[in-house]
C-alpha positions in Angstrom: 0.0 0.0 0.0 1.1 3.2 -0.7 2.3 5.9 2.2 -0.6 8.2 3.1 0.9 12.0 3.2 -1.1 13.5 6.6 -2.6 16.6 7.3 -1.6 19.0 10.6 -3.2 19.2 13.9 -1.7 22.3 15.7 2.1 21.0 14.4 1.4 17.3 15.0 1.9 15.1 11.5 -1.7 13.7 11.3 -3.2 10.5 9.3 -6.8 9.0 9.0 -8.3 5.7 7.7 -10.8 8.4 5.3 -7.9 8.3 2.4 -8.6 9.4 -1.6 -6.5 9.3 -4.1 -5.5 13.0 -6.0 -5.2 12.5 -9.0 -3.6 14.6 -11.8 -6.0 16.8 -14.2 -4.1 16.2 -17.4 -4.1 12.1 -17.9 -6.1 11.1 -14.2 -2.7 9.5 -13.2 -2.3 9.1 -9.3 -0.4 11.9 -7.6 -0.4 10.8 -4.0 -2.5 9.3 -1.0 -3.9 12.0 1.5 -6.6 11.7 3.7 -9.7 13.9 5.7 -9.4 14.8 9.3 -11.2 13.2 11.6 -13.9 15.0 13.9 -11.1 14.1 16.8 -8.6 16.0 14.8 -10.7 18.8 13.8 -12.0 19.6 17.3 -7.9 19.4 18.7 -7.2 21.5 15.5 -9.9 24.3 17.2 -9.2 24.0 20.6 -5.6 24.5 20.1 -5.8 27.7 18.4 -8.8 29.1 20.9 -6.2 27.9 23.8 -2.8 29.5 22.2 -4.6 32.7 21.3 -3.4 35.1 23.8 0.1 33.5 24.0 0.3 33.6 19.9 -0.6 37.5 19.9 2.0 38.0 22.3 4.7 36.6 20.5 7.4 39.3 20.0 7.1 40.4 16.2 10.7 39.6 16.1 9.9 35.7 16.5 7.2 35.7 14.3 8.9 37.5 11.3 12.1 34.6 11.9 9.3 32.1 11.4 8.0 33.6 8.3 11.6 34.5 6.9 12.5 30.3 7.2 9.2 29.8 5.5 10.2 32.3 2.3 13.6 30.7 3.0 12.9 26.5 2.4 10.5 27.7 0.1 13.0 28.6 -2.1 15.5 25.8 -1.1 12.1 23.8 -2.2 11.0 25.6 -5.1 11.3 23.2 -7.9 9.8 20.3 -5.7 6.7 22.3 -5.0 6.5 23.5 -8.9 6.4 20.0 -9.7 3.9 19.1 -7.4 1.3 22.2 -8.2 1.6 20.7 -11.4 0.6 17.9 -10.8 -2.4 18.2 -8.4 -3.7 21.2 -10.5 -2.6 21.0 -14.2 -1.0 24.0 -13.9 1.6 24.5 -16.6 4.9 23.9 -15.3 6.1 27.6 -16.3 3.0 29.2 -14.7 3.5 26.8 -11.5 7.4 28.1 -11.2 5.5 31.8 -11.1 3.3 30.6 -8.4 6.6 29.7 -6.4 8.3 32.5 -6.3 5.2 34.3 -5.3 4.7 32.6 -2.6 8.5 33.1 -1.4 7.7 36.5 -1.6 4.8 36.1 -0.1 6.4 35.5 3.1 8.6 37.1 2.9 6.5 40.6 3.1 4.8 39.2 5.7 8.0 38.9 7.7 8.4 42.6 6.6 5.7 43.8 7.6 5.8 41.6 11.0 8.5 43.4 12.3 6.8 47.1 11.4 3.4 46.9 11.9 3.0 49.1 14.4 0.1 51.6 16.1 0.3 55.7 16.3 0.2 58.1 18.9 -2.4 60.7 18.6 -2.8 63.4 20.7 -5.7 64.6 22.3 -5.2 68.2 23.5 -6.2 70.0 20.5 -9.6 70.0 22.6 -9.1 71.9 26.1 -11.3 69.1 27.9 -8.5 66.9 26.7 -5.4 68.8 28.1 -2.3 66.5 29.3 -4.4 63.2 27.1 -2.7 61.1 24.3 -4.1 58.1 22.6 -1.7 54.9 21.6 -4.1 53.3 19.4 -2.7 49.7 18.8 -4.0 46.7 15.8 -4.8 43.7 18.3 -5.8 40.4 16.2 -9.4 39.6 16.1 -8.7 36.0 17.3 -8.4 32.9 15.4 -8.9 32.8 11.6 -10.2 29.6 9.6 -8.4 30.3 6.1 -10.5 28.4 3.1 -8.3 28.5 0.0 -9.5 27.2 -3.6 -7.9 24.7 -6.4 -6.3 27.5 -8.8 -3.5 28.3 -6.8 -2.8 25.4 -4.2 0.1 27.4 -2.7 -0.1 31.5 -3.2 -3.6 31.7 -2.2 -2.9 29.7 0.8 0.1 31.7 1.7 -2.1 35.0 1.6 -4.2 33.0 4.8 -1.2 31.9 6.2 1.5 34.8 6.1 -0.4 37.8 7.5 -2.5 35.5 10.0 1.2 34.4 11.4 2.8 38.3 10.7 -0.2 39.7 13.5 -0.2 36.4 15.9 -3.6 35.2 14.9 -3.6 31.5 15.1 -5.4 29.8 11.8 -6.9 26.6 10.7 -5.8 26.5 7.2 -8.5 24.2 4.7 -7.0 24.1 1.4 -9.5 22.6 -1.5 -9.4 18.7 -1.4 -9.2 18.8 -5.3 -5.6 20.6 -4.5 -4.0 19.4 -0.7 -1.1 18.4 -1.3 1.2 21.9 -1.5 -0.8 23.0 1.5 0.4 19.5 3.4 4.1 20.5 2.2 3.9 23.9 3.9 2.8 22.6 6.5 5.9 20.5 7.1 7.8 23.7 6.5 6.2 25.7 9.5 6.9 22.4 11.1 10.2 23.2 11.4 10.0 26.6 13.2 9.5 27.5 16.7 6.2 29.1 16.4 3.7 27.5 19.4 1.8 24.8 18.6 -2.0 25.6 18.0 -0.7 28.7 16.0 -1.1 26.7 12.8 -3.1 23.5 11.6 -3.7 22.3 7.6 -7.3 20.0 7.9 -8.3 17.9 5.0 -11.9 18.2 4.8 -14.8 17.5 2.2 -16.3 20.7 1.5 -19.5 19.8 3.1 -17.8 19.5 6.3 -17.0 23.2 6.0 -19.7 24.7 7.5 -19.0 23.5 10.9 -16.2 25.2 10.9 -17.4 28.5 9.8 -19.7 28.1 12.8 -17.6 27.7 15.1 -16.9 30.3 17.8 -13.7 29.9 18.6 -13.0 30.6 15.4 -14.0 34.9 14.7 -12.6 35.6 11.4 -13.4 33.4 8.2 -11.3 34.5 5.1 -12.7 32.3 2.2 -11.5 32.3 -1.3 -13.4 30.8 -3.9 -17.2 30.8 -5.5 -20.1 33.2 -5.3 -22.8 31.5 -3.9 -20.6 29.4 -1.1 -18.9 33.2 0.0 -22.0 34.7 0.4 -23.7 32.0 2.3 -20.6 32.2 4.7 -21.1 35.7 5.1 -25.0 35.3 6.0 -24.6 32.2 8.0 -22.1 34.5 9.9 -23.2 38.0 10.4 -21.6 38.1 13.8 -17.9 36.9 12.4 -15.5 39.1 10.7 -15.8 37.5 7.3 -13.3 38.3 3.7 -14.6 37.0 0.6 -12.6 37.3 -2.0 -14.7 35.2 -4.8 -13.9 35.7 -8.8 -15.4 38.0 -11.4 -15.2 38.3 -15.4 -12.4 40.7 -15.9 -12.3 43.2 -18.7 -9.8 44.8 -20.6 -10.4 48.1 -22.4 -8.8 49.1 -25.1 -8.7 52.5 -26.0 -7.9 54.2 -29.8 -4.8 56.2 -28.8 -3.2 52.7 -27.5 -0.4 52.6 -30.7 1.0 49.2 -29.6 -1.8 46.4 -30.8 1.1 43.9 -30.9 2.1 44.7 -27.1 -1.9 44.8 -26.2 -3.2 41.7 -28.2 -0.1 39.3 -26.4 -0.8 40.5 -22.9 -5.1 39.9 -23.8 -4.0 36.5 -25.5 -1.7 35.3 -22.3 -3.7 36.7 -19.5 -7.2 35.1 -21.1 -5.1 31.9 -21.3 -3.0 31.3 -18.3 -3.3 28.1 -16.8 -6.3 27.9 -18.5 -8.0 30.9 -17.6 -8.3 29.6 -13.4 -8.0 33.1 -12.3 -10.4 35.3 -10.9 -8.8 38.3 -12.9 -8.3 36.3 -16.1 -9.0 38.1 -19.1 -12.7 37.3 -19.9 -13.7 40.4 -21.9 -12.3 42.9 -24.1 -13.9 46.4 -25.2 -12.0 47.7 -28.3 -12.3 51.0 -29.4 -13.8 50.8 -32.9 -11.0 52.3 -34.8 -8.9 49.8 -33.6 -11.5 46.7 -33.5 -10.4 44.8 -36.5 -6.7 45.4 -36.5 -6.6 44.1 -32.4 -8.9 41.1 -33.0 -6.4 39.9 -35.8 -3.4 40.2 -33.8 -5.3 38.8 -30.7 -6.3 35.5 -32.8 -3.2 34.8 -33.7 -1.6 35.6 -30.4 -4.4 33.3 -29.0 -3.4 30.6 -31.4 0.5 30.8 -30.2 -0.6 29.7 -27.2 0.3 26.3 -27.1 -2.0 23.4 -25.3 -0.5 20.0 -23.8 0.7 18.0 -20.6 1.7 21.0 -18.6 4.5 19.5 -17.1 6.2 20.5 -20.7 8.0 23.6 -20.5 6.8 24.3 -24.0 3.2 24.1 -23.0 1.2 27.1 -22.1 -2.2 25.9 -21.8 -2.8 23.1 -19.8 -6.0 21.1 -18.6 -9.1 23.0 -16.5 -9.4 20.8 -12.7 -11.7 18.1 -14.1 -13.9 17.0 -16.7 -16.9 18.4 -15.1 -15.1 21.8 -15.4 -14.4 20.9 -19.2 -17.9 20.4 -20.1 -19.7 23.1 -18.5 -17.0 25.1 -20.3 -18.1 23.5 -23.5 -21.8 24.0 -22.7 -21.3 27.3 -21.7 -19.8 27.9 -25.5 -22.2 26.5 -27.2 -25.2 28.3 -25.6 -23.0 31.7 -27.2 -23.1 29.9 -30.1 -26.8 28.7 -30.3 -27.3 32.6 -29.4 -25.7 34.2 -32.4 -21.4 34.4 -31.1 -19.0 33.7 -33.6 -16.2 31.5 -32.6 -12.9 32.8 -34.6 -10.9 30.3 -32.8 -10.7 27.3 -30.3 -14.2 26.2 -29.3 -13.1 22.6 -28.8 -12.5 20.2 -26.1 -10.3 17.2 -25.6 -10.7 15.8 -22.6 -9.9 18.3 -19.5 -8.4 20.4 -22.3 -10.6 23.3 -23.5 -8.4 24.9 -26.8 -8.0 28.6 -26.1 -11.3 30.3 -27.4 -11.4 34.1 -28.9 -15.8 35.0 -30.0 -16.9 38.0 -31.2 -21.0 39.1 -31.5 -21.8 37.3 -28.3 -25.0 38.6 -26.4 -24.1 40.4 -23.3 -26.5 37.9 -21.5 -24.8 34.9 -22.4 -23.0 33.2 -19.6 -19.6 33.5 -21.4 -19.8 37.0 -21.4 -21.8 37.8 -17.9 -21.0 35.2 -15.5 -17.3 34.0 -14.8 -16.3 31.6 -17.2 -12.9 30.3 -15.6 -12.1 29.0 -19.1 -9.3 30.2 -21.4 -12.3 31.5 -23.4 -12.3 35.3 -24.6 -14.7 37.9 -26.0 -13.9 40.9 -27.7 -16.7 43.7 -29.1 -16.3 47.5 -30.2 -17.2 50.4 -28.5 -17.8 53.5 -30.0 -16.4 55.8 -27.0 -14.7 55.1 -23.2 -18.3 55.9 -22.2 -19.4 53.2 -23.6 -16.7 51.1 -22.6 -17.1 52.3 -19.0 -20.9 51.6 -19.0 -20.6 48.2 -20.1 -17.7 46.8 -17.6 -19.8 48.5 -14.7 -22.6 46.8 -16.2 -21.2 43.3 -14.6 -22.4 42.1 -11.1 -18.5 41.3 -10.8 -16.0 44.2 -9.8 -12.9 42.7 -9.3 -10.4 44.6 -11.6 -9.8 46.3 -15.1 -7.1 47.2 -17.2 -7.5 50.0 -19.4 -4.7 50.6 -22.8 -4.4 54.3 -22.7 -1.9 57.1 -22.4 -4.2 59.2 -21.7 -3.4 60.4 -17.8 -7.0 62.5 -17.7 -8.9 59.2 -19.0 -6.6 56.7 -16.6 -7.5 58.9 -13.5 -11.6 58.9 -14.7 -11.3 54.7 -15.3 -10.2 54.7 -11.2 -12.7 56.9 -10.5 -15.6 55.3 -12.6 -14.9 52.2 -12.9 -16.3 50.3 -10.1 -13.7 47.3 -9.4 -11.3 46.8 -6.9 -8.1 47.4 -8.8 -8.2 49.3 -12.3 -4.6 48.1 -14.1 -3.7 51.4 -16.5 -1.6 49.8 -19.4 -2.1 46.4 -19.4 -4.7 43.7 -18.5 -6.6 43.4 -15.1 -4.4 39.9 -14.4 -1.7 41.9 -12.7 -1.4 41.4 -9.1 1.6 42.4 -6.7 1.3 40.2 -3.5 2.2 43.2 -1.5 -1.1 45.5 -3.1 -4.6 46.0 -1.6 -6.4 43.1 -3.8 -10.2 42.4 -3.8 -13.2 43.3 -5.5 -16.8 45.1 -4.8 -20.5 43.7 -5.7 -20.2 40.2 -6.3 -16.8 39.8 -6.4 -16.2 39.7 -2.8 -15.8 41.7 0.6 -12.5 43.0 2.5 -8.9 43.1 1.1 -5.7 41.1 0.9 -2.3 41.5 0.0 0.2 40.9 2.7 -0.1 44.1 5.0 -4.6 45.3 4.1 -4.8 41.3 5.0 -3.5 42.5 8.3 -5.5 45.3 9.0 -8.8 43.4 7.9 -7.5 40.5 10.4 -7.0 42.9 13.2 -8.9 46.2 14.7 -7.9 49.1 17.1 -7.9 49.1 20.4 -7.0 52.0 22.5 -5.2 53.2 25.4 -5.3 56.9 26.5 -2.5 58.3 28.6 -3.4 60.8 31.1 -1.0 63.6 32.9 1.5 63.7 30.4 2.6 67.5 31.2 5.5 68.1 28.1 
């Protein structure tokens, strides 16, 4: 029989007789033997980090950031190990995995940064006469214990955005990584294994998803920060009104492209990659593109062909850009999903095909602004481009989404880049390039349906902390 790799109990190396197999997207191969916690491990997994609360939060910053700088640290030693292994419990292309890494390494390391200088302020009081010889230290005190929920797309980074700010402010957390993607959660946990942080500071559970909601329930754990699908983060939020809850949950990303943006080539390569990556799993994957009409034809040429460069395969080929969506399931609602455009009048120009978990990289044009491709998130390497005949236009019709995550707008115009980040209502409004940019150490989250709260290492740890007060009395100088 074939070893079992174990989840973590506050530290403690962890095994169960509830095993399944994970199995890799691409060919269904066998990646490894995990397991689910059991209700034992679970409850120990809660109780620690109720118990080690007060201790954890006052941890000297100094300890905590060493323990997040040897996690950025074996990271790194571990990089190619844990590229490898993304790749194979996700599909991801082996080149988009080795990007995943190094985010993550840098990941932690911010948060050891910004361990050491997170800090409060001093405000003083006696601008007021009744408040004469009064100052205020206002401090950020952690909220309490966190349960992190992290999705399939990226079974390391999004995990390390739970894990690195929740450690950085001394908030213990119960990390639950999608079952469809355990295995590079289990790995870090063996990493935080090896540091001195207490134990009940950290535990990695293997759950089904339907086990989830007793955890979101439970009080010993205040702050739930859930990554993942729209009707599951909502239903956290409302089953929860009392918890401090962070949804960051997906949207349909657009990309506008304006008639003063000279460089098709440059714009049609970032729209082709960023629609395609690791086939389009990403909440700010390019999913729709509003092309000035002077420029409409020219752009959807170069985008085609850009599109078509993007080469499909077993991802753990270098040369392969494209790899497999999670499952079959995935696959075929993709395919359905294209169709339906199809039935309702879109033109496919290219792609539009499946093999297996592999969906070829779709560009459509004419496709109704009601169809799902175009109005819900597709989280398919599938595209759709249409004119506009101003930036009003453009404007009206990415607001027009339920999603707000982000936007990029190709313009150098400064007077129309300042109106897209005051118009446009998303969380992050990329000038120069597509909406898929994200630096790990930038406010990143959406509005309306795409989610509630921030991250990015240090708004993570404001949103996982609040003030508290002390005011100083008598101070004569």
């Amino acid at each position: 029989m074939s070893s079992v790799t174990g989840y973590w109990v506050a530290g403690e190396s962890r095994t169960s007789d509830v095993t399944f197999e994970v199995r890799h997207p691409f060919d269904g191969s066998s990646v490894a033997t995990t397991c689910y916690a059991t209700d034992a491990d679970v409850e120990r997994a809660v109780a620690a980090a109720h118990a080690v609360r007060h201790e954890f939060a006052s941890l000297p910053a100094h300890a905590r950031a060493a323990a997040l700088d040897h996690v950025s640290r074996r990271l790194a030693e571990r990089a190619e190990e844990l590229a490898q292994l993304i790749t194979a419990e996700s599909g991801k292309p082996i080149v988009w995995a080795r990007v995943e890494v190094t985010r993550a390494i840098s990941t932690f390391r911010w948060g050891a940064e910004e361990a050491r200088r997170f800090s409060g302020e001093l405000q003083r009081l006696d601008t007021d006469a009744g408040a004469t010889g009064r100052m205020a230290l206002v401090r950020r005190v952690a909220r309490g214990p966190v349960l992190g929920i992290s999705p399939f797309n990226f079974p390391i980074n999004l995990v390390a955005h739970k894990v690195a700010p929740a450690l950085a402010v001394g908030a213990p957390i119960v990390v639950k990584p999608s079952p469809k993607t355990p295995l590079s959660a289990l790995l870090l946990g063996e990493i935080l294994a090896e540091t001195d942080l207490p134990a009940g500071s950290w535990s990695v559970l293997i759950t089904p998803n339907d086990r989830a909601a007793d955890l979101v329930a439970d009080p010993r754990l205040p702050v739930v920060s859930f990554t993942g699908s729209v009707p599951v983060g909502w239903s956290i939020r409302e089953a929860v009104p009392r918890k401090h809850v962070v949804l960051e949950l997906g949207g349909n990303a657009a990309a506008i492209v304006n008639s003063d943006w000279s460089d098709l080539d440059y714009a049609a390569d970032r729209i082709a990659t960023f629609a395609t990556f690791q086939a389009g799993q990403s909440c700010i994957s390019v999913q729709r593109v509003y092309v000035h009409r002077d420029s409409y034809d020219d752009l959807v040429d170069r985008v085609v062909k850009a599109v078509e460069a993007q080469g499909t395969g077993d991802p753990k080929d270098p040369a392969t850009k494209v790899g497999p969506v999670i499952d079959a399931a995935a696959a075929e609602r993709i395919e359905q999903w294209v169709g339906e455009a199809g039935a309702a009048g879109a033109r496919v120009l290219t792609g539009g095909t499946r093999e297996g978990t592999t969906y070829a990289p779709t560009v459509l044009v004419d496709v109704p602004e009601d169809a799902k491709v175009s109005s819900e998130e597709v989280f398919a390497p599938v595209l759709t481009i249409a004119p506009v005949d101003s930036m009003d236009e453009a404007f009206e019709k990415v607001n027009a989404s339920r999603f707000g995550l982000q936007a990029g707008v190709f313009t150098h115009d400064l007077q129309l880049a300042f109106r897209a980040s005051a118009e446009l209502e998303v969380g992050g409004v990329i000038i120069g390039d597509v909406p898929s940019f994200r630096a790990d150490q930038m406010p990143y989250g959406g509005v309306k349906d795409s989610g509630f709260g921030r991250e990015g290492v240090q708004a993570a740890m404001t949103d996982l902390t609040e003030e508290r007060v002390t005011v100083l009395t008598g101070i004569t100088v």
